[in-house]
N, C-alpha and C positions, 0 to 999 in steps of 0.2 A: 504494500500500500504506500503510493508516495504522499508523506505529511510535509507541511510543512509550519512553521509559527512565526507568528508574528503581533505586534501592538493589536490589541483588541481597539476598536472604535466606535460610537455611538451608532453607524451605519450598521456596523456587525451586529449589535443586540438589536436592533430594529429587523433586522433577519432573522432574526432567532424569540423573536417577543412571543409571536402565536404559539412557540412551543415551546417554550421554557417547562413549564410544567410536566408536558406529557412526553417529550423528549430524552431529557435530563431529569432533572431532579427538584419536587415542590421545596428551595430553599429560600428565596424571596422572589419578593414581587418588581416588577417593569420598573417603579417607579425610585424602590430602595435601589435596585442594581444600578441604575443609570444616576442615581448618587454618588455611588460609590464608582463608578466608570470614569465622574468626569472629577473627581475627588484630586486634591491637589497630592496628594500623600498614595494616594493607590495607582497602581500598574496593574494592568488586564492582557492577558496574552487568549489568542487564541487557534486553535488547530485547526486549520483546514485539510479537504483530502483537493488533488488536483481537479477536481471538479466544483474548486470554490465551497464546499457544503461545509458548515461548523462539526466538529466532531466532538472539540471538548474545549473548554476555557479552565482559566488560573488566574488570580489575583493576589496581590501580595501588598500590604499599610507599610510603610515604612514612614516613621519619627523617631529624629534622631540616629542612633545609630541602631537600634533595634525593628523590627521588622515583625508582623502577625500573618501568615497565609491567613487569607481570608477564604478560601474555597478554591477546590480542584475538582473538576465537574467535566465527564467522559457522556456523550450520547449514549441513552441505556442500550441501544443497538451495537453501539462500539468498544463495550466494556473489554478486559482485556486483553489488550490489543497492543499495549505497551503507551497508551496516551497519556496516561499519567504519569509514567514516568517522564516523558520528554517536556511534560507541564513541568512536573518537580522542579528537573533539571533547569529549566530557563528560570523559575522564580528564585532558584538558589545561586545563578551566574547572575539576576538582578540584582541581587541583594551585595552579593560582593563586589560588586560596579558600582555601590554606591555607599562604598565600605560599612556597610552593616554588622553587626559583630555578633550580633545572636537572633536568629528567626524563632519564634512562636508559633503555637496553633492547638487546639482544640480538633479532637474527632471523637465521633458518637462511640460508643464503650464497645457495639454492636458492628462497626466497619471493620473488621479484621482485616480485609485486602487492605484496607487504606495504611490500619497501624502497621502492620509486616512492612509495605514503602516506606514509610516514614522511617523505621529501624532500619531497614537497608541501606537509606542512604546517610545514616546514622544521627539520628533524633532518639533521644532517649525523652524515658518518663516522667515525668516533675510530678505529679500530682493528677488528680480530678474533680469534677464538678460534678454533685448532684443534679439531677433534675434538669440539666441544660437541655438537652433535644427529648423533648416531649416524655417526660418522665426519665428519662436514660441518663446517664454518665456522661461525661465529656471525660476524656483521657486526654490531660494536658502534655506536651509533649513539645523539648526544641532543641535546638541543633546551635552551637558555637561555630562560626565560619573560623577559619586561622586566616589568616593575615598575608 
């Protein structure tokens, strides 16, 4: 499959608006995403296949020198495929391009694909949150870039 990534853009979610939900995954709405799109502090990447179609998006807060993944989100048709890795990867190459020195993030206690990536590409455990995602756990989780 040829992918490729690049800056996520307000034209890109207006492509992807009627399906956000049924596509991907119900995480917010039109109005919160394209906040946080055009947010001074956040960066949106997104996967295309050579036929232009979104496969999966990644966003990453950076303030200061610390950084939060805000979401890594694969089309449910696409799952597997190795998408989120090459999201990881480009949100862990942004962060160190703009010398960041520790990434954060939250995932639901129940995504086990996600936590195993997160450990592979070495994020460890800090902690969790009761109750975050709808009754569940959040598994806090972050990664030290080196220098």
């Amino acid at each position: 499959m040829d992918l490729y990534i690049d800056y996520m853009n307000l034209s890109d979610l207006k492509h992807i608006k009627n399906i956000l939900n049924t596509d991907f995954d119900d995480f917010w709405n039109y109005s919160v995403f394209k906040d946080e799109l055009t947010s001074k502090n956040s960066t949106y990447f997104v996967v295309k296949d050579k036929g232009n179609k979104i496969l999966g998006f990644a966003g990453i807060k950076i303030i200061l020198d610390e950084a939060e993944i805000m979401n890594i989100v694969t089309k449910k048709t696409c799952r597997n495929q190795g998408i989120g890795k090459l999201l990881l990867d480009r949100l862990i190459l942004e962060a160190k391009n703009k010398n960041v020195r520790k990434i954060n993030l939250e995932v639901n206690e129940n995504n086990t694909i996600a936590i195993h990536l997160y450990e592979k590409f070495g994020f460890s455990r800090d902690g969790e949150r009761k109750n975050y995602y709808n009754n569940k756990k959040a598994i806090l989780m972050s990664k030290i870039l080196e220098k």
